[in-house]
C-alpha positions in Angstrom: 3.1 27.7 0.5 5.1 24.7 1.5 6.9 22.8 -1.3 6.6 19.2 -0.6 9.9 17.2 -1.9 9.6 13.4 -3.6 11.6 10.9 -3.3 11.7 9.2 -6.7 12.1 5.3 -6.7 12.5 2.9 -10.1 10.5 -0.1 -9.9 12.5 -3.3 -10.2 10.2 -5.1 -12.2 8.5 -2.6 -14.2 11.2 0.3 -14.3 8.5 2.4 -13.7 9.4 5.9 -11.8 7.2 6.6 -8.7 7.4 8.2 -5.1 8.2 7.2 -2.0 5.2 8.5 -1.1 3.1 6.0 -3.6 5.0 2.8 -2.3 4.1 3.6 1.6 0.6 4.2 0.3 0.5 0.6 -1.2 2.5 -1.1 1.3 -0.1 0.1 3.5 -3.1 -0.6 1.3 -2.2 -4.0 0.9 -1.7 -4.5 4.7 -5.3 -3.3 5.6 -7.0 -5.2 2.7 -5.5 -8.4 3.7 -6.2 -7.4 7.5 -9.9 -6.8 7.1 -10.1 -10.0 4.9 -8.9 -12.0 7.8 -11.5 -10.5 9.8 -14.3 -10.8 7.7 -13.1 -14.5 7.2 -13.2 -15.3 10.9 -16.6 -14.1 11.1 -18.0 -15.4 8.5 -17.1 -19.3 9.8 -18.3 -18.1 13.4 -21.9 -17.4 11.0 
């Protein structure tokens, strides 16, 4: 079995303690939502 190391990061705002691995995944999240939202805007005015 492979052990997986995290990096541990504190929040600025909310001193909360998460991984490096959970900001990438929200970095990313947020840049897809706001991606297909563009898209779905831009069809929806060519409708």
């Amino acid at each position: 079995m492979v052990k997986k190391m995290l990096t541990k990061v504190t929040c600025p705002h909310c001193n909360k303690s998460i991984t490096l691995d959970e900001v990438f995944a929200h970095s990313l999240k947020d840049k897809m939502d706001k991606e297909y939202e563009n898209k779905y805007n831009l069809e929806v005015k060519k409708n």
